[in-house]
C-alpha positions in Angstrom: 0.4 -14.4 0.8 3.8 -12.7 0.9 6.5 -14.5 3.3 6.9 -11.5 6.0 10.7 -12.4 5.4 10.4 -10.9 1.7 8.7 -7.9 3.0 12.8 -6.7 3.8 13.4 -6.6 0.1 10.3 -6.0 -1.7 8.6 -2.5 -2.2 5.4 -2.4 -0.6 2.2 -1.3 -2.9 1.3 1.5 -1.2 4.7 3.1 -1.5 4.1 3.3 -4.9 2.8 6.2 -6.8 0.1 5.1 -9.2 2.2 6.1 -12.4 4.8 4.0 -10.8 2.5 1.4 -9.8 1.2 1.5 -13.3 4.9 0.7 -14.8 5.7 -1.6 -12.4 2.6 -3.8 -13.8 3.4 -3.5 -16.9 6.9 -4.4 -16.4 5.6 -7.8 -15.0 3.2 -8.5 -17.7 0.0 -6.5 -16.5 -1.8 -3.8 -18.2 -1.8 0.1 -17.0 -5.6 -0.9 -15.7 -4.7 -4.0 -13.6 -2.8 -1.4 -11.3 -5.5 0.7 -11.2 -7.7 -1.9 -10.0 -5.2 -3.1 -7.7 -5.2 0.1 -5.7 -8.6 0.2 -5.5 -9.3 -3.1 -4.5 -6.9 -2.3 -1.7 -7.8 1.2 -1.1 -11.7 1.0 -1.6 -12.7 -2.4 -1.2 -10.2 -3.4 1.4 -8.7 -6.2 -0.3 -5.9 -7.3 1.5 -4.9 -10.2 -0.8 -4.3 -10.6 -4.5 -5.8 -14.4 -4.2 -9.4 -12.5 -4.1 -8.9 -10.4 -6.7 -10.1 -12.5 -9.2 -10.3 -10.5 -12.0 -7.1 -10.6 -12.5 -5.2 -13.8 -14.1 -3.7 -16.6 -11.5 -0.5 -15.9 -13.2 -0.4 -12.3 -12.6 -1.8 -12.4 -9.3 1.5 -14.7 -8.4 3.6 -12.3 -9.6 2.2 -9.3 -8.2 2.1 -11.0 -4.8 6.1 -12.3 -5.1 7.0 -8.5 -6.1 4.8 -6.2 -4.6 3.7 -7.0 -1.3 0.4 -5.5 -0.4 1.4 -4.7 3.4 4.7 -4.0 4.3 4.4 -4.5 8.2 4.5 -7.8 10.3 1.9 -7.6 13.1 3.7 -8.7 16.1 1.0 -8.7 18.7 -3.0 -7.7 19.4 -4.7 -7.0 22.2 -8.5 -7.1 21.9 -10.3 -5.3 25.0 -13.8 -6.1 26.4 -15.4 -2.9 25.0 -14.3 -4.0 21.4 -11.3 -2.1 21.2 -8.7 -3.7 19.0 -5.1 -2.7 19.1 -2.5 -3.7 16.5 1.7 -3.5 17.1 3.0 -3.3 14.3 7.0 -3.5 12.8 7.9 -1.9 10.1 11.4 -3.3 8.5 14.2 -1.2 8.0 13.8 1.3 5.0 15.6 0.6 1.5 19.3 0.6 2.3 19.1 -0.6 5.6 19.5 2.8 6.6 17.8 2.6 9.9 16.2 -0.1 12.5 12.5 -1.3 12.3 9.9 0.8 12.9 7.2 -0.7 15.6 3.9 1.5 16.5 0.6 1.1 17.4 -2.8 1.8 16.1 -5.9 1.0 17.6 -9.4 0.5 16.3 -12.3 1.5 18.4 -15.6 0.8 17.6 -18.9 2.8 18.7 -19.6 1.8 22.1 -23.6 2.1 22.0 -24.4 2.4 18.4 -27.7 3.7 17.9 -30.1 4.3 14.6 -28.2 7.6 13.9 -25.0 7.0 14.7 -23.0 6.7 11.2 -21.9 3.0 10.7 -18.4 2.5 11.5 -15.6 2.6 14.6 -12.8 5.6 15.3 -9.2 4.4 13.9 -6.4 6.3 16.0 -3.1 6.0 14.3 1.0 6.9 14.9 3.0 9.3 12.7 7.0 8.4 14.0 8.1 5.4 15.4 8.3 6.4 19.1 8.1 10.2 20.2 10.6 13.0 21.0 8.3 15.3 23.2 8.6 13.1 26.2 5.5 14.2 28.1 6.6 12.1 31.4 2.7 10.5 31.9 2.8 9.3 28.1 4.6 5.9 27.5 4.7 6.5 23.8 8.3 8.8 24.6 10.0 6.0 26.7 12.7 5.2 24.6 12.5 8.5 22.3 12.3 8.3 18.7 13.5 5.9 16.5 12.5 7.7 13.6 9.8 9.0 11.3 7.2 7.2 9.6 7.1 7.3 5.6 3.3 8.1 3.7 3.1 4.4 2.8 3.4 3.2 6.7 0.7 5.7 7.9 -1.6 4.8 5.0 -1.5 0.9 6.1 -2.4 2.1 9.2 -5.7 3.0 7.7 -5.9 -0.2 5.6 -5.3 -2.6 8.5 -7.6 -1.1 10.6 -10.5 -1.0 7.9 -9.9 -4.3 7.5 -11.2 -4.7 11.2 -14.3 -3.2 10.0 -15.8 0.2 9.1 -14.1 3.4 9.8 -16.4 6.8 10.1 -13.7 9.0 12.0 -9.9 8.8 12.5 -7.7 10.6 15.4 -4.0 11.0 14.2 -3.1 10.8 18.0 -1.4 7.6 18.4 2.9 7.5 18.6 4.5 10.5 17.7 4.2 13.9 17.2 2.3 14.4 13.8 3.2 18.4 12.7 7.5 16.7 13.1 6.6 14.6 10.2 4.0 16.5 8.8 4.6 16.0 4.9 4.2 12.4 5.3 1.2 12.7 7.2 -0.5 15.5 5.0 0.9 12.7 2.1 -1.5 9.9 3.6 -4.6 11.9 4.5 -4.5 13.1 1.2 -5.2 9.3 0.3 -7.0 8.6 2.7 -9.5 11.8 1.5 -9.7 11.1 -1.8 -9.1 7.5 -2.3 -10.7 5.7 1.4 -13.5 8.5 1.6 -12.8 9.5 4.9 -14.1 13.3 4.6 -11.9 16.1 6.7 -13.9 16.8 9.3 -13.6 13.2 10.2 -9.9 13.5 10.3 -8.3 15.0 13.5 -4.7 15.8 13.8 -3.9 16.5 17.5 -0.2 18.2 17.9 1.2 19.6 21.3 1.2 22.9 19.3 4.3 24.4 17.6 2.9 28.2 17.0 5.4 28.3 13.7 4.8 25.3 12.5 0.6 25.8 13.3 0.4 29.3 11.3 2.1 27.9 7.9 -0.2 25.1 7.8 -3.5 27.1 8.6 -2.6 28.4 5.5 -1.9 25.5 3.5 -5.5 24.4 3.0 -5.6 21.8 5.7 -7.5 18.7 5.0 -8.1 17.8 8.9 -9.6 18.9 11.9 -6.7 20.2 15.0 -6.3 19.4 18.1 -3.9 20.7 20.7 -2.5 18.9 23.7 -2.3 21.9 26.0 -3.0 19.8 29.7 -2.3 23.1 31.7 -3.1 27.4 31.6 0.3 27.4 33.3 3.7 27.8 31.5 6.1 26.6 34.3 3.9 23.8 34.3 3.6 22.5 30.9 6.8 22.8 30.2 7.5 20.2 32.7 4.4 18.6 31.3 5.9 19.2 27.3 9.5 19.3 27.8 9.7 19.5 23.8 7.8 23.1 23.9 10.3 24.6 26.8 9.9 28.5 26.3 7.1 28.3 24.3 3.8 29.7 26.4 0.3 29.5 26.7 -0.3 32.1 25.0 1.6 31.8 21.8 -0.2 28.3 21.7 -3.6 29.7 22.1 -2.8 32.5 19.5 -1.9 30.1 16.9 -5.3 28.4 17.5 -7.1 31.5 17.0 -5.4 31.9 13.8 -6.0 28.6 12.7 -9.3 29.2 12.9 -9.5 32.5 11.3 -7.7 30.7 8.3 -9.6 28.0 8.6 -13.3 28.3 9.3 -12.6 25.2 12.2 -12.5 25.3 15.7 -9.6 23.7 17.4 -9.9 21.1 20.1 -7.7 22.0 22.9 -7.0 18.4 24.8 -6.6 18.3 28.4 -5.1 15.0 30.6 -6.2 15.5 34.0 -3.5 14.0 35.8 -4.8 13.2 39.5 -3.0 15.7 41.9 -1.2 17.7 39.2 -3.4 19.4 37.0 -7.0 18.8 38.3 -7.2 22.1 41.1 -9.8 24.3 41.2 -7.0 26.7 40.3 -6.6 24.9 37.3 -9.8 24.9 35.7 -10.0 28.6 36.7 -7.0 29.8 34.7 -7.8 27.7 32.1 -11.1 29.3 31.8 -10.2 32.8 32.0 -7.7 32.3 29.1 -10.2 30.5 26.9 -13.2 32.4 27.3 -15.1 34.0 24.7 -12.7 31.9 22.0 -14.0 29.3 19.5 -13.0 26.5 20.8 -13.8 23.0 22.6 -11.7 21.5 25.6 -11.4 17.8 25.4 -11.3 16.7 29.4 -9.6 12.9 29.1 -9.3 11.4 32.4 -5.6 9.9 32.3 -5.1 6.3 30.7 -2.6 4.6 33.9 0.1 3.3 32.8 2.0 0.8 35.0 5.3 2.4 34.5 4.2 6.0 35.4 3.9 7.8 38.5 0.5 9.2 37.6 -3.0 8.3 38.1 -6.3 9.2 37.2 -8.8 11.6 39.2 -11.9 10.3 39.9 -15.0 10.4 38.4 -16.5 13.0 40.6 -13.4 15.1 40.3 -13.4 14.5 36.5 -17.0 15.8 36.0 -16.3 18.4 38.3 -13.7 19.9 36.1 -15.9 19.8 33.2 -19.0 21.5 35.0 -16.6 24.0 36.0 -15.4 25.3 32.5 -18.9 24.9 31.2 -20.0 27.4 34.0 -17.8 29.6 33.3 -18.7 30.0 29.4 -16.4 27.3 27.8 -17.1 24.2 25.8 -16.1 21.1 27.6 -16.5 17.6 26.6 -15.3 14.5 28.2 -13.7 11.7 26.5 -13.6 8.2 28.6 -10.4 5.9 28.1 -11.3 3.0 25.8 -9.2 -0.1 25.9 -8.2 0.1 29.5 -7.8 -3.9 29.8 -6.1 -4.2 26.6 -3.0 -1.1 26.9 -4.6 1.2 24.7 -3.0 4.0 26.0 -1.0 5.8 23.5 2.3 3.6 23.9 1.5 0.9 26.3 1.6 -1.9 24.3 4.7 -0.6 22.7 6.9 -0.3 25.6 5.8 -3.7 26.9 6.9 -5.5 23.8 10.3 -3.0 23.6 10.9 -4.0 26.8 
């Protein structure tokens, strides 16, 4: 296996296209279809070392493995939580040049908690999109220390490689660091892989965004390969812009517009996500606003009881007050689902682990 020191130096395979993965095999004394099978060894198979790909020579399997490294990250810690969720931190060196610092991120692999006879195979992979986040939501620990930068194609696709390596994936949420529509060509860039290549369909891939209206109408129409979801977490603008600070003087409505439209473009309903923050934006109130702007409109609200975080002055309502919020909006004509934390003794909260090991 690759030293992770050489992983500095050495383009990783995944940042390669195949017609340059193609001459870069050659070029060490492979043939065009060595590189073909390489990738899908990786990308199908989940090979994750060229010493068990044994159709290819010993010779050439030492060379490939001292030039192109199969994984370009170094994973720098792992929590594994009582209800099987793994997460992975993992640091990404410096891109070519130098140019900027190491990119660490999490992603977390969570398999089915009560699999039955019907349930498809396989656990929910939630991955990040920048290193760090700039929409600073102040009860998410992912924004802490702000961004550090963007993820490239070839970091988000590991993601997806590493965490089928844990075991089967049937879904994937692209709701871990970062905001994905700020870096959307490298995500769009990845899924397409991970579509065509992994076999991960589109309606098992959900994008969840805090909703830039702009930025949501270009790619409704850009034949989207994913499911949406928006992080809306209040009917109030005040509110969520002290919730959002990145979508200040953006409202409500403009959000919920852009989700309409999405789905007249689309055919698919959007997912509006809700953290219900104890105290803040759990009132009766609350759910009543909500459900007078969201009636009659295809959609689903996603209630998630807030992940605590030790660093954060929030908490999380309980149970009765969680299931109270949900009846409510169901009464009054809107599709509401709950969606438990996983990972609660392992920081799988969106950031947790990060800003412990930044720290």
């Amino acid at each position: 296996m690759t030293d992770p020191a050489a992983l500095r130096s050495a383009r990783p395979l995944l940042a390669y296209s195949l017609a340059d993965l193609e001459a870069r095999v050659v070029e060490l004394g492979g043939r065009a279809f060595h590189a073909r099978g390489v990738r899908k060894a990786v990308l199908e198979q989940g090979v994750l070392e060229y010493a068990d790909m044994t159709s290819l020579s010993a010779d050439l399997r030492a060379r490939l493995d001292a030039e192109i490294p199969i994984l370009a990250a170094v994973e720098s810690a792992r929590t594994v939580s009582n209800d099987g969720t793994t997460k992975l931190l993992l640091s990404f060196p410096p891109r070519e040049g130098g140019r900027d610092k190491p990119a660490t991120i999490e992603v977390v692999h969570m398999p089915s908690l009560k699999p039955t006879e019907e349930d498809e195979v396989g656990a929910t992979l939630c991955v990040s999109t920048q290193a760090g986040c700039p929409v600073a939501c102040p009860f998410c620990a992912s924004g802490l220390a702000g961004l550090d930068r963007n993820l490239d194609a070839h970091e988000i696709l590991e993601q997806y490689v590493r965490g089928r390596a844990l075991g089967p994936l049937k879904r994937s949420v692209v709701m871990g660091i970062g905001e994905p529509f700020l870096n959307l060509p490298a995500v769009t860039a990845a899924l397409d892989v991970v579509h065509d290549e992994m076999g991960l369909g589109s309606r098992k891939i959900t994008v969840s965004t805090v909703g830039f209206p702009d930025r949501l109408h270009r790619a409704a129409r850009d034949n989207p390969r994913y499911q949406l979801a928006i992080s809306l977490h209040t009917p109030d603008d005040e509110q969520r812009a002290e919730l959002v600070p990145a979508m200040a003087g953006t409202t409500v409505d403009e959000i919920l517009e852009a989700g309409d439209d999405w789905f007249q473009q689309t055919g698919r309903e959007v997912t509006y996500e809700y953290a219900l923050l104890g105290g803040v934006n759990d009132s009766v109130g609350h759910v009543q606003r909500l459900a007078e702007k969201l009636r009659g409109r295809r959609c689903t609200v996603n209630v998630i009881p807030y992940n605590p975080s030790e660093s954060l002055p929030f908490h999380r309502p309980s149970s009765a007050a969680v299931e109270a919020f949900q009846t409510r909006l169901q009464e009054a004509g809107v599709v509401a689902t709950v969606r438990w934390s996983r990972g609660l003794d392992g920081a799988a909260a969106c950031g947790q682990l990060r800003s412990r090991n930044l720290d």
